[in-house]
PDB file of N, CA, C and O in Angstrom:
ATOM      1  N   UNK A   1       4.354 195.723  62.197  1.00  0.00           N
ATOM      2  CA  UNK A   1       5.085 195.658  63.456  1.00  0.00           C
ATOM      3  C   UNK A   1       6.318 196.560  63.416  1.00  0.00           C
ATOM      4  O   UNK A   1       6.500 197.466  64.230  1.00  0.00           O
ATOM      5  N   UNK A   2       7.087 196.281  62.500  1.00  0.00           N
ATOM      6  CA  UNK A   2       8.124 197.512  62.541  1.00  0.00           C
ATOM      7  C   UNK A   2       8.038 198.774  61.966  1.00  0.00           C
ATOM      8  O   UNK A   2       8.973 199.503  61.635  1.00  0.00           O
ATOM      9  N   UNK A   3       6.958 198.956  61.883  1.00  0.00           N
ATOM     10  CA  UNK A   3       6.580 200.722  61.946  1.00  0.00           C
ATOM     11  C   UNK A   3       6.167 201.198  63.227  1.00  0.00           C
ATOM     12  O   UNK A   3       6.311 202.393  63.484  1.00  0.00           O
ATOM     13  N   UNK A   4       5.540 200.207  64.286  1.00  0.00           N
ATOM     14  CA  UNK A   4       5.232 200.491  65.789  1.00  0.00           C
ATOM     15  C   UNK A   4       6.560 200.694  66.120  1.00  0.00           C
ATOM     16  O   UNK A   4       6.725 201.828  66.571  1.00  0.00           O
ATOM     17  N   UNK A   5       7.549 200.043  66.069  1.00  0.00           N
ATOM     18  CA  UNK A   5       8.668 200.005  67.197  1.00  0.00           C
ATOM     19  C   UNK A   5       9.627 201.152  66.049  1.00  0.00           C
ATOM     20  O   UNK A   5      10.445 201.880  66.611  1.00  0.00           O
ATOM     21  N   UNK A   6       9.495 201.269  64.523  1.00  0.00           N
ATOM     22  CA  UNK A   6       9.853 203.289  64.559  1.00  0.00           C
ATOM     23  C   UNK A   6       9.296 204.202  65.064  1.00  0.00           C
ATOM     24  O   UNK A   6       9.796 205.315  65.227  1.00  0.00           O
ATOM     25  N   UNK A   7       7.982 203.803  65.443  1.00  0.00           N
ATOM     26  CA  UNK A   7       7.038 205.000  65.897  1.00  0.00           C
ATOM     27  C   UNK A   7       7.785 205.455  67.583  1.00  0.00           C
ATOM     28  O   UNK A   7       8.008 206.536  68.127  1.00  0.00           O
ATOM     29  N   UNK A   8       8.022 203.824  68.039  1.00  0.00           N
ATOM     30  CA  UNK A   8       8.629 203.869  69.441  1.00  0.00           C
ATOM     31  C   UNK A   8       9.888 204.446  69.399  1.00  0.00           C
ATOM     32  O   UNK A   8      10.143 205.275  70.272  1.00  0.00           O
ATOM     33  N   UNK A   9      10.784 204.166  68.515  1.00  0.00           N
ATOM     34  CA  UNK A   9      12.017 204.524  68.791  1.00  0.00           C
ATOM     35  C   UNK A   9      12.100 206.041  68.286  1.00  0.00           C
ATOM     36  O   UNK A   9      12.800 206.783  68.974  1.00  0.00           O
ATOM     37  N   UNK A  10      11.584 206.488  67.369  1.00  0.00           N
ATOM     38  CA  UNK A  10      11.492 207.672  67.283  1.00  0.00           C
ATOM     39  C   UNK A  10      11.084 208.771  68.254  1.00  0.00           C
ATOM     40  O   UNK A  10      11.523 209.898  68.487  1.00  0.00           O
ATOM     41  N   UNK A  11       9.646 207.712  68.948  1.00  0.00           N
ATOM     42  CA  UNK A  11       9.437 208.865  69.985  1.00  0.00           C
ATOM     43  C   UNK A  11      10.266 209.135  71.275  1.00  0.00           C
ATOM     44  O   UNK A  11      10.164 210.166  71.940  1.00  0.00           O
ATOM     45  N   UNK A  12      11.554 207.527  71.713  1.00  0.00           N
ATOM     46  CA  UNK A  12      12.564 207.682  72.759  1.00  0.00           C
ATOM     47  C   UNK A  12      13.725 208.941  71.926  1.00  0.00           C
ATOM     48  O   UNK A  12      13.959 210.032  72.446  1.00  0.00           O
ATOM     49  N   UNK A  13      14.106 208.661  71.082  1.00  0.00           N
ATOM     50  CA  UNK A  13      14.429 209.673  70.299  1.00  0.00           C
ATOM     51  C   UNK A  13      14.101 211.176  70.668  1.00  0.00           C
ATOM     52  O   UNK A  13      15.031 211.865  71.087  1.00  0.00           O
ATOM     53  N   UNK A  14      13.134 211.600  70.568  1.00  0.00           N
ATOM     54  CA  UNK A  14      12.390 212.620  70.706  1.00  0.00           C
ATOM     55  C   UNK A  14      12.472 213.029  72.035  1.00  0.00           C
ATOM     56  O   UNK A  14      12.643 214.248  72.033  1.00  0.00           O
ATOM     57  N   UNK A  15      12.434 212.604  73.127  1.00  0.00           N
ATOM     58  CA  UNK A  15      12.509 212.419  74.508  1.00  0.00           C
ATOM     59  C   UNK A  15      14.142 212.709  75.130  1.00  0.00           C
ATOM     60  O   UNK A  15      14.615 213.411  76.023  1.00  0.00           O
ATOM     61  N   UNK A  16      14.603 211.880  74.256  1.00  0.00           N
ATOM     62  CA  UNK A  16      15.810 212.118  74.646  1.00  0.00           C
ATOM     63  C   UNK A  16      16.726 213.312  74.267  1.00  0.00           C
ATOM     64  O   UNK A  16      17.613 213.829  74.946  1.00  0.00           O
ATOM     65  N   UNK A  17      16.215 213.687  72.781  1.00  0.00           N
ATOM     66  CA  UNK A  17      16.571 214.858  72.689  1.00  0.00           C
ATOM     67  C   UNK A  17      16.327 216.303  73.246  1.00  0.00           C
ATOM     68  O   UNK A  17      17.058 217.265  73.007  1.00  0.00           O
ATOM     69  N   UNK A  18      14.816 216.328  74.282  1.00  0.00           N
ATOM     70  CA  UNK A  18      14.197 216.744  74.672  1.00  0.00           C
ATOM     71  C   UNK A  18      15.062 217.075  76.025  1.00  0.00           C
ATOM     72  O   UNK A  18      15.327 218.211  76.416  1.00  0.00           O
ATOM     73  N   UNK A  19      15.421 215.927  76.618  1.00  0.00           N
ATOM     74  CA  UNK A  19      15.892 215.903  78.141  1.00  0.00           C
ATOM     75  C   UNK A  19      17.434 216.704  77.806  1.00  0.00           C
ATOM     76  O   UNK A  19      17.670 217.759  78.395  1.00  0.00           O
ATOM     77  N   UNK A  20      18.370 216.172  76.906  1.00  0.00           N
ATOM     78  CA  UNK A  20      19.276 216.933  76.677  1.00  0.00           C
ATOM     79  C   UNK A  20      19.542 218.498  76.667  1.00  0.00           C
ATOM     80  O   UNK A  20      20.479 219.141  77.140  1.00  0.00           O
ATOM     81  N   UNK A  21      18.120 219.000  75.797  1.00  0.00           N
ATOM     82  CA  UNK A  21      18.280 220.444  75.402  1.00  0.00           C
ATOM     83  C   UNK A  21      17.859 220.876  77.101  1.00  0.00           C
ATOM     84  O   UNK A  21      18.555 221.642  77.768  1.00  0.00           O
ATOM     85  N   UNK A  22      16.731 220.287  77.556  1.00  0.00           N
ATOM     86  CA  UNK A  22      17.006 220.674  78.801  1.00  0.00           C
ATOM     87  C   UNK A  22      18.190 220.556  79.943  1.00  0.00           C
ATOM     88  O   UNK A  22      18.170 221.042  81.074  1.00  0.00           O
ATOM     89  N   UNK A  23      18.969 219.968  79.477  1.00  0.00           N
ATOM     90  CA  UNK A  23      20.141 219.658  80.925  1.00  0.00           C
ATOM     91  C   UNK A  23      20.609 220.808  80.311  1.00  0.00           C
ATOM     92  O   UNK A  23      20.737 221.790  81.042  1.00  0.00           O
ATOM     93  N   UNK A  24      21.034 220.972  78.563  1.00  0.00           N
ATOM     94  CA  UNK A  24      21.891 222.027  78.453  1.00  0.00           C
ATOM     95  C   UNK A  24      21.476 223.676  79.356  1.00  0.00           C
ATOM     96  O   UNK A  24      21.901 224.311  80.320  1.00  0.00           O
ATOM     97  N   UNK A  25      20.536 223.777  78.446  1.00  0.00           N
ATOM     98  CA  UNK A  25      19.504 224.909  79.253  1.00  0.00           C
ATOM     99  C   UNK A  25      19.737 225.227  80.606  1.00  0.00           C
ATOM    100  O   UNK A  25      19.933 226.402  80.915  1.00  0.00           O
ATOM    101  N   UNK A  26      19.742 224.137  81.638  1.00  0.00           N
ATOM    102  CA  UNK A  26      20.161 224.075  83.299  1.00  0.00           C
ATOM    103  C   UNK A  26      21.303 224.549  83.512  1.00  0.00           C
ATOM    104  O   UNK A  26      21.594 225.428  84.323  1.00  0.00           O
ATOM    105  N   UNK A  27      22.292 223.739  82.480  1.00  0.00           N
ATOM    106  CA  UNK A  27      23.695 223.598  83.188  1.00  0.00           C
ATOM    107  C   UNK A  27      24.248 225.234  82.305  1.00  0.00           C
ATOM    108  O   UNK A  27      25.371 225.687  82.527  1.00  0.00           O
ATOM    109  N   UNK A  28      23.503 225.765  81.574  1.00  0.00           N
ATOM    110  CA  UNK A  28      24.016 227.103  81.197  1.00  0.00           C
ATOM    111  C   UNK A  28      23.503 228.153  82.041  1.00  0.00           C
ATOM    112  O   UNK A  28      24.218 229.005  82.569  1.00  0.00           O
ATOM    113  N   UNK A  29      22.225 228.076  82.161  1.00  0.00           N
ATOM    114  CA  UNK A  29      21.670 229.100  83.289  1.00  0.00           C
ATOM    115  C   UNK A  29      22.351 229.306  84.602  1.00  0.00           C
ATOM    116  O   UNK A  29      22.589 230.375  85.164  1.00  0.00           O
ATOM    117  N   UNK A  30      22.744 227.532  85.167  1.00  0.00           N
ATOM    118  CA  UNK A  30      23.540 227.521  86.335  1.00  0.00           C
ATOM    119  C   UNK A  30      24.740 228.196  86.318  1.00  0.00           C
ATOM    120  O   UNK A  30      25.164 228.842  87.277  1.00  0.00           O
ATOM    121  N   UNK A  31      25.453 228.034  84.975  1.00  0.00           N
ATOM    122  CA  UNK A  31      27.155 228.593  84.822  1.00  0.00           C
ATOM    123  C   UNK A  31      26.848 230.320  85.217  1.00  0.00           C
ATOM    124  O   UNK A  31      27.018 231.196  86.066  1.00  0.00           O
ATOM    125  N   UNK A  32      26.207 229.975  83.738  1.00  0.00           N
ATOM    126  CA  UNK A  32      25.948 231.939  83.767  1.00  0.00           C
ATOM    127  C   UNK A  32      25.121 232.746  85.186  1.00  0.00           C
ATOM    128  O   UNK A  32      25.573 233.756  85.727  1.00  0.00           O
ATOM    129  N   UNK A  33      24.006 232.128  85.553  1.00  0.00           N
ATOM    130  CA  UNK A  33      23.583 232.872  87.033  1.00  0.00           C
ATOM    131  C   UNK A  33      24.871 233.135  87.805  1.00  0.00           C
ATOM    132  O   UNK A  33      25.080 234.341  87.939  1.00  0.00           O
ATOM    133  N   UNK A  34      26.031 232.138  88.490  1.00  0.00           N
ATOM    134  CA  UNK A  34      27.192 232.154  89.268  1.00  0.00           C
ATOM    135  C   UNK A  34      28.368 233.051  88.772  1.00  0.00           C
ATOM    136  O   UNK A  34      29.270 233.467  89.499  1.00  0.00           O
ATOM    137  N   UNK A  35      28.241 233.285  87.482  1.00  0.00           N
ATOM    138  CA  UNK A  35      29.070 234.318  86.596  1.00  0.00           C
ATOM    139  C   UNK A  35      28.388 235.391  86.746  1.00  0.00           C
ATOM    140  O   UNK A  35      29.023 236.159  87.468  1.00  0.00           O
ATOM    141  N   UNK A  36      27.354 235.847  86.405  1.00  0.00           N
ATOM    142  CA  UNK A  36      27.103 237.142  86.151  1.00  0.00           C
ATOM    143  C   UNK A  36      26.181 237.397  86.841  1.00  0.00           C
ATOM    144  O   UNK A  36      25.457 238.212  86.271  1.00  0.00           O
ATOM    145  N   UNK A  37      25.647 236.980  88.262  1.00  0.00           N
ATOM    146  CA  UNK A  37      24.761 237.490  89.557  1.00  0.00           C
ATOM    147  C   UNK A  37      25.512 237.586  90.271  1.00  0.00           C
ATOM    148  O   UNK A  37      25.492 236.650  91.070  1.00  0.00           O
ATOM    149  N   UNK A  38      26.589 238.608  90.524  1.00  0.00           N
ATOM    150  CA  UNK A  38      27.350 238.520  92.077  1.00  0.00           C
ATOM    151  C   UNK A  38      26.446 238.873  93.114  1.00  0.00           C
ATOM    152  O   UNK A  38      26.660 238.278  94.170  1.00  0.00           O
ATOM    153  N   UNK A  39      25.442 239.720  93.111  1.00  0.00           N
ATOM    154  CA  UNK A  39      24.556 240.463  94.048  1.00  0.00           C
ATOM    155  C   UNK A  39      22.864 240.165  93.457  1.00  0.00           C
ATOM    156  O   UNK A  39      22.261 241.061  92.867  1.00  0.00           O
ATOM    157  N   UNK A  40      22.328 239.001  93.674  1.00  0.00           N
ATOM    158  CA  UNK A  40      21.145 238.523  93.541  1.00  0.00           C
ATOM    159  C   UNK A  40      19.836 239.729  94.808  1.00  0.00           C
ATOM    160  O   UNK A  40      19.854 240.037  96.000  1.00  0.00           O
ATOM    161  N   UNK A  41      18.955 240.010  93.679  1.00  0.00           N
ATOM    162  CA  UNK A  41      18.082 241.229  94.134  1.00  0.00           C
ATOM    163  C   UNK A  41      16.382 240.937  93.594  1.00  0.00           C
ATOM    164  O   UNK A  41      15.751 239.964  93.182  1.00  0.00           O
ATOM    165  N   UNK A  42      16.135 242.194  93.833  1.00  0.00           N
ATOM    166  CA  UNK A  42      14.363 241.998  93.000  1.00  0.00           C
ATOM    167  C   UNK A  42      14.606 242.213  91.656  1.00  0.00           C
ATOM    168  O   UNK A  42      13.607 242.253  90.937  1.00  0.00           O
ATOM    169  N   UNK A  43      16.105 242.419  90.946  1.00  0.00           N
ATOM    170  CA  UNK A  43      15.427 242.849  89.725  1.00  0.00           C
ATOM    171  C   UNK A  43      17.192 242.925  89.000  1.00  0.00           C
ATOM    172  O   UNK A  43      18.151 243.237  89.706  1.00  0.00           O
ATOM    173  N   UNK A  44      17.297 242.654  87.838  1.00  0.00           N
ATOM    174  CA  UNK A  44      19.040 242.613  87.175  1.00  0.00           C
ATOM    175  C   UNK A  44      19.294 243.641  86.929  1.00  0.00           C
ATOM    176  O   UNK A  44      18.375 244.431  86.708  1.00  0.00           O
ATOM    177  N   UNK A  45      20.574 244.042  86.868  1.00  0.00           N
ATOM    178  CA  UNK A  45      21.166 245.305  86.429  1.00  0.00           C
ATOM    179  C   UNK A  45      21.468 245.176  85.249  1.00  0.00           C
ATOM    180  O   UNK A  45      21.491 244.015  84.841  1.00  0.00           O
ATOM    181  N   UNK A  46      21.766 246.145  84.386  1.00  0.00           N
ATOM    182  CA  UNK A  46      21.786 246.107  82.888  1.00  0.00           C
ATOM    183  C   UNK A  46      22.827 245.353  82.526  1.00  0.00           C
ATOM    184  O   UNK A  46      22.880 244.696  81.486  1.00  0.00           O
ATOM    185  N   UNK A  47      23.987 245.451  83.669  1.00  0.00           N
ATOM    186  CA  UNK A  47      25.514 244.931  83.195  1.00  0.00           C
ATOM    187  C   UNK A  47      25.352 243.462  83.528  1.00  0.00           C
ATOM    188  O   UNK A  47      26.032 242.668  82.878  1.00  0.00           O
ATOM    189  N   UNK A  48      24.336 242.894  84.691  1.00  0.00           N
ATOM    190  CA  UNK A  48      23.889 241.717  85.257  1.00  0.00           C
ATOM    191  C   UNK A  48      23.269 240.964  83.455  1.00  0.00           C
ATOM    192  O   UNK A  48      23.668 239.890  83.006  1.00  0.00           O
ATOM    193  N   UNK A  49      22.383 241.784  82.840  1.00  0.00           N
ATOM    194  CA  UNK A  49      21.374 241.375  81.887  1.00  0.00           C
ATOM    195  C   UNK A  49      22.432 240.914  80.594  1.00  0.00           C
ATOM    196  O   UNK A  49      22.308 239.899  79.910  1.00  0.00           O
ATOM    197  N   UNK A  50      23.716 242.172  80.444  1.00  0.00           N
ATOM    198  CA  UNK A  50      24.339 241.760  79.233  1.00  0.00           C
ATOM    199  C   UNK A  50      24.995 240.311  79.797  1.00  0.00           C
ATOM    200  O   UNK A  50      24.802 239.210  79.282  1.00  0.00           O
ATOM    201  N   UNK A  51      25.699 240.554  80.815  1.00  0.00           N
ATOM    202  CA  UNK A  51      26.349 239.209  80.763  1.00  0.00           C
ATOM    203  C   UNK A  51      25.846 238.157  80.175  1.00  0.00           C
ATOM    204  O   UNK A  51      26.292 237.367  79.342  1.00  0.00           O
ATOM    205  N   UNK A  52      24.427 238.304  80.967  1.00  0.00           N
ATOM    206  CA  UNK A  52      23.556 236.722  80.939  1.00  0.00           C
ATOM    207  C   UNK A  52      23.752 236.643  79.731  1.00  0.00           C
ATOM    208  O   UNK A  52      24.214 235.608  79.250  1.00  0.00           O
ATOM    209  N   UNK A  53      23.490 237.562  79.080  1.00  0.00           N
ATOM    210  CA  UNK A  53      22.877 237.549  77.038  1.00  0.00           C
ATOM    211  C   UNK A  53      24.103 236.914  76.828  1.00  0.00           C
ATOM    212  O   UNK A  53      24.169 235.871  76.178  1.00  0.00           O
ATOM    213  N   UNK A  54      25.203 237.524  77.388  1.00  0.00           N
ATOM    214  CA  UNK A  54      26.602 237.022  76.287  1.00  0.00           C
ATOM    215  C   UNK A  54      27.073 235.451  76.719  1.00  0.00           C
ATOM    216  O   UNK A  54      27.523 234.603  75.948  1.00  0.00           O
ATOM    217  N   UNK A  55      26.836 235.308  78.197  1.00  0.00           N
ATOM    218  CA  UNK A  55      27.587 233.971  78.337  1.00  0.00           C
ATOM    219  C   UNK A  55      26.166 232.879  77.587  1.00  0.00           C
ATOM    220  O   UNK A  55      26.502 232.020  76.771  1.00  0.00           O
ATOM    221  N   UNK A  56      25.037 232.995  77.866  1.00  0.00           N
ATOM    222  CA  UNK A  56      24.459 232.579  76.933  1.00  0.00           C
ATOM    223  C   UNK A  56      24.299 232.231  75.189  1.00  0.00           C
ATOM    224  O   UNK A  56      24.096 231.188  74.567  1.00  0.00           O
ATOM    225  N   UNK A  57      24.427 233.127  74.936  1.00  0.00           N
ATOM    226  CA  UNK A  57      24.810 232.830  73.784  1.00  0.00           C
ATOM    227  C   UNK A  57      26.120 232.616  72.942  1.00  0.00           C
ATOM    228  O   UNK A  57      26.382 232.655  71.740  1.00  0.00           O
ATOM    229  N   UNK A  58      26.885 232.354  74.185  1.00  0.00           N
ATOM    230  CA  UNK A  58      28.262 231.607  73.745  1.00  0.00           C
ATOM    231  C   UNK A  58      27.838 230.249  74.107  1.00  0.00           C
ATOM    232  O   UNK A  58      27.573 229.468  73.193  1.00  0.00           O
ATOM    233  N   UNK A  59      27.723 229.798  75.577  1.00  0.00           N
ATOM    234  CA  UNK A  59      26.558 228.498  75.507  1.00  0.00           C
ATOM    235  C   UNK A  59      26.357 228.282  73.974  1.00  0.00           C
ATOM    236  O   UNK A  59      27.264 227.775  73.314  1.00  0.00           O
ATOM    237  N   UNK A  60      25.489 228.562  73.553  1.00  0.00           N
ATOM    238  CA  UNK A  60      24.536 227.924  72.436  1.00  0.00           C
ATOM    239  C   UNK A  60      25.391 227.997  71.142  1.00  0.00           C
ATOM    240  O   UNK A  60      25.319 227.181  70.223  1.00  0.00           O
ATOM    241  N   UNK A  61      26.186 229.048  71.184  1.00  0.00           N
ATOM    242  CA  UNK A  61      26.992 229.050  69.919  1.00  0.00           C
ATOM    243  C   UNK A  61      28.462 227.881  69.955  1.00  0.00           C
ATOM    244  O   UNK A  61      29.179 227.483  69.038  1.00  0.00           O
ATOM    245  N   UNK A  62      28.477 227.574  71.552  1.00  0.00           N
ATOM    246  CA  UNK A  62      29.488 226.332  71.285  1.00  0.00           C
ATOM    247  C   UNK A  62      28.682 224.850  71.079  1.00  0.00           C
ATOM    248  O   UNK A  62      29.260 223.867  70.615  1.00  0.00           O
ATOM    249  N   UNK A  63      27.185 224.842  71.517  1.00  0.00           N
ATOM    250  CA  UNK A  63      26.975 223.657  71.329  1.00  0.00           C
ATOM    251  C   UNK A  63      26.295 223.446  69.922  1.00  0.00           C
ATOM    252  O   UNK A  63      26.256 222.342  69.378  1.00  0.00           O
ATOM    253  N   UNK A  64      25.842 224.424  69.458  1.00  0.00           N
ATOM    254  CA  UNK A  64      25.742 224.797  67.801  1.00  0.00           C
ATOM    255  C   UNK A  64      26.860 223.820  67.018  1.00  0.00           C
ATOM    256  O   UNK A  64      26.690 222.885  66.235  1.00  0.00           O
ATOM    257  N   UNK A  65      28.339 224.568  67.681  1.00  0.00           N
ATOM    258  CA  UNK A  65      29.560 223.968  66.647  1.00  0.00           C
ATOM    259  C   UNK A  65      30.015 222.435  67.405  1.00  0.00           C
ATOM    260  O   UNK A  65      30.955 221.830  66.888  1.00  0.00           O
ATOM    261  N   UNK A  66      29.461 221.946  68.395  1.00  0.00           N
ATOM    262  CA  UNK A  66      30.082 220.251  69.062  1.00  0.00           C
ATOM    263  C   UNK A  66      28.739 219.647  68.077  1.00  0.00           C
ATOM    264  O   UNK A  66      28.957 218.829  67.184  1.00  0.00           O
ATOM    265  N   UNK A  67      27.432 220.136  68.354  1.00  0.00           N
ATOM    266  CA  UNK A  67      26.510 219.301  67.329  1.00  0.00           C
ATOM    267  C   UNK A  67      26.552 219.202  66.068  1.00  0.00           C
ATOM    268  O   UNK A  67      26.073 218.176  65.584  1.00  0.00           O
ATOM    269  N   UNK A  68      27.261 220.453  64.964  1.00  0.00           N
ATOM    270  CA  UNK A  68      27.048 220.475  64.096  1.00  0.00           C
ATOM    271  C   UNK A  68      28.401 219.628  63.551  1.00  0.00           C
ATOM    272  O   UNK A  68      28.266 219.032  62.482  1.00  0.00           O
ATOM    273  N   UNK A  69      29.814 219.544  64.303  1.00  0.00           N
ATOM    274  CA  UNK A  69      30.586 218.547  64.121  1.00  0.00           C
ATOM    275  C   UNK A  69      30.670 216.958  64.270  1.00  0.00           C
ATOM    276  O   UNK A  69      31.354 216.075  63.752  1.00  0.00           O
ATOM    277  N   UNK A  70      29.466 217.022  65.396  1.00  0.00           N
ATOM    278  CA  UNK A  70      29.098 215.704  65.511  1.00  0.00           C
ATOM    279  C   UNK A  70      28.608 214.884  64.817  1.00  0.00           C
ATOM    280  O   UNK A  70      28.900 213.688  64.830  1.00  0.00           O
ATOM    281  N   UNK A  71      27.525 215.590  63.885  1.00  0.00           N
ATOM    282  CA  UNK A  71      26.716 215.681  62.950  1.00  0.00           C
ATOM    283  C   UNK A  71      27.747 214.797  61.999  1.00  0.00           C
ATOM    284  O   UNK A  71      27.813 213.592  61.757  1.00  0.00           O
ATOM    285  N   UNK A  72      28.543 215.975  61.561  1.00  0.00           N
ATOM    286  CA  UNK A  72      29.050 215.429  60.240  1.00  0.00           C
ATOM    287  C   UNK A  72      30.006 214.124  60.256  1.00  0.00           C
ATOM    288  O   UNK A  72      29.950 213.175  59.474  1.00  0.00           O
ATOM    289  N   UNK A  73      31.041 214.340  61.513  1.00  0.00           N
ATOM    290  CA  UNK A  73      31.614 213.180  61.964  1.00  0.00           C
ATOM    291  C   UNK A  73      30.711 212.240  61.663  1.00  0.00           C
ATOM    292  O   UNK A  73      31.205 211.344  60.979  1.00  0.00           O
ATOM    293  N   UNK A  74      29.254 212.060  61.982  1.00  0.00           N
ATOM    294  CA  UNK A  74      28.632 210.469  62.134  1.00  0.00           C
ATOM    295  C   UNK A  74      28.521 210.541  60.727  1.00  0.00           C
ATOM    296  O   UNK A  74      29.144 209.568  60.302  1.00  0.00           O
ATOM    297  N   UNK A  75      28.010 211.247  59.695  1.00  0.00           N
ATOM    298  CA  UNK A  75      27.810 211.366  58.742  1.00  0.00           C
ATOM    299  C   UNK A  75      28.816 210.724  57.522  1.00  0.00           C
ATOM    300  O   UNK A  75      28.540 210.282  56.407  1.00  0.00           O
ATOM    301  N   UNK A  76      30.120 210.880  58.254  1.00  0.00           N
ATOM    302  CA  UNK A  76      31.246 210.905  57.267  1.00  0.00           C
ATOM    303  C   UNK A  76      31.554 209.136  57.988  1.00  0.00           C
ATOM    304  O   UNK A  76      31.875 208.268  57.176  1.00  0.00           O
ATOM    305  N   UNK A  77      31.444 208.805  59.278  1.00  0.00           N
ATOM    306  CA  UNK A  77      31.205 207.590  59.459  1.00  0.00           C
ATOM    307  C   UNK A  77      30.862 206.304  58.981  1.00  0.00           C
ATOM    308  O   UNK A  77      31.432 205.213  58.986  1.00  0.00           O
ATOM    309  N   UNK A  78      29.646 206.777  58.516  1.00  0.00           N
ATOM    310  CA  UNK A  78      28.844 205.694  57.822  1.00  0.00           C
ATOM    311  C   UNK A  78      29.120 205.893  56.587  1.00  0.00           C
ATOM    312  O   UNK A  78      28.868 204.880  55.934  1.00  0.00           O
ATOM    313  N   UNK A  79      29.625 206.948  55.813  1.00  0.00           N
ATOM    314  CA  UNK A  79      30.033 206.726  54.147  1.00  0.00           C
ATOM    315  C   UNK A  79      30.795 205.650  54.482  1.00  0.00           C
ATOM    316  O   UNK A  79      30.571 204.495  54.120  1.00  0.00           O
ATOM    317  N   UNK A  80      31.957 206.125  55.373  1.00  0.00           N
ATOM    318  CA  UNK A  80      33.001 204.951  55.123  1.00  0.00           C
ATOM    319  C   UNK A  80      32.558 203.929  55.209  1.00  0.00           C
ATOM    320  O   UNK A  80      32.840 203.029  54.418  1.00  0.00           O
ATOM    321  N   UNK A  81      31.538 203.758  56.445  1.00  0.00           N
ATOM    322  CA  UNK A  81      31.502 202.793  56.556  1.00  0.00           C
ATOM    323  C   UNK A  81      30.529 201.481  55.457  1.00  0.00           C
ATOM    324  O   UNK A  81      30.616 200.253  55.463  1.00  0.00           O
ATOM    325  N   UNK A  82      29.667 202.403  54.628  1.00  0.00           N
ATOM    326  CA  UNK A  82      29.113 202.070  53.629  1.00  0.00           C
ATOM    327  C   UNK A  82      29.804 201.419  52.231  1.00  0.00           C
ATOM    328  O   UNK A  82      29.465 200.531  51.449  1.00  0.00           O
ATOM    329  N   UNK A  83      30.959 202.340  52.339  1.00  0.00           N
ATOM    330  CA  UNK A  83      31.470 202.046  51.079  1.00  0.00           C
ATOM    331  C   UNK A  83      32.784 201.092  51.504  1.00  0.00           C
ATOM    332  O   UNK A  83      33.783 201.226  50.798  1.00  0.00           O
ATOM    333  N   UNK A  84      32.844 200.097  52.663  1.00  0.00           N
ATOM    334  CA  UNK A  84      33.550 198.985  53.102  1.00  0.00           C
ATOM    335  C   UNK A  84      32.900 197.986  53.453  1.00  0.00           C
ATOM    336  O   UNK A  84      33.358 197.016  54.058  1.00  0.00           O
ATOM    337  N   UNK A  85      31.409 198.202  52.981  1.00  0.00           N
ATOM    338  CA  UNK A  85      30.364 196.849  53.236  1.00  0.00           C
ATOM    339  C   UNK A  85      30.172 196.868  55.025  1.00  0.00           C
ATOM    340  O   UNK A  85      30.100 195.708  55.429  1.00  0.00           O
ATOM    341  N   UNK A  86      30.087 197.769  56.020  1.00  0.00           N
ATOM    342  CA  UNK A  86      29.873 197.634  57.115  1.00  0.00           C
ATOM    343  C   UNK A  86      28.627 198.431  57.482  1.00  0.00           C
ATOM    344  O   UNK A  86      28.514 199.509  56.898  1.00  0.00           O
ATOM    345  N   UNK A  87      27.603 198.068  58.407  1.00  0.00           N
ATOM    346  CA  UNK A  87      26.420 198.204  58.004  1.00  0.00           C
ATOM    347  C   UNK A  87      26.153 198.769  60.066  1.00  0.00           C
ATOM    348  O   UNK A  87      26.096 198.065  61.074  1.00  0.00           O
ATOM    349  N   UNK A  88      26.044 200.503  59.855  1.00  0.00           N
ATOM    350  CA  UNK A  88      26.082 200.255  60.867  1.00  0.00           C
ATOM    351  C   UNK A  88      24.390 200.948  61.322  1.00  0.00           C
ATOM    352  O   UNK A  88      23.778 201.616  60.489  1.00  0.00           O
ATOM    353  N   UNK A  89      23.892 200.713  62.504  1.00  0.00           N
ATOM    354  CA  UNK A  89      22.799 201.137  62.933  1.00  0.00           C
ATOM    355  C   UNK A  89      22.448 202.079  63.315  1.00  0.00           C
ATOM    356  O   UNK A  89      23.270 202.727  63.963  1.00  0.00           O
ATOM    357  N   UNK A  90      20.981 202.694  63.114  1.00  0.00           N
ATOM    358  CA  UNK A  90      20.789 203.857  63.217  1.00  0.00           C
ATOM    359  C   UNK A  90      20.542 204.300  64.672  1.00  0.00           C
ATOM    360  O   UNK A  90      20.328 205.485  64.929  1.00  0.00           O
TER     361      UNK A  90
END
């Protein structure tokens, strides 16, 4: 029985991480289209194309460094909280 409900929670897990990378994805395309399309056409201009590239991949390179701090924050969390007998959930 409690390998079904890891199987479950893993797969809300999975889902949820899923829906996230997509909002990010949205809410960067949205920033960057309104930034760097002043004049929406059949086709981008090169200076239209770098933008996208750059505000994009500042996007991803800031949520790179909020996840990868988040990361460790929880990480460094539960030592403590391990090594004070507090038992916290995954």
């Amino acid at each position: 029985m409690a390998s079904r409900k890891e199987q479950v929670m893993q797969s809300v897990r999975s889902e949820l991480a899923l829906a996230n990378a997509q909002e990010l994805m949205n809410s960067a395309n949205k920033a960057c289209f309104q930034k760097c399309i002043t004049k929406p056409g059949g086709s981008l201009s090169s200076s239209e194309e770098t933008c996208l590239d750059r505000c994009l991949g500042r996007y991803m390179d800031a949520f790179n460094i909020v996840a990868s701090t988040y990361v460790t924050r929880l990480k460094r969390d539960r030592q403590e909280h391990a090594a004070s007998g507090d038992v916290l959930s995954a």
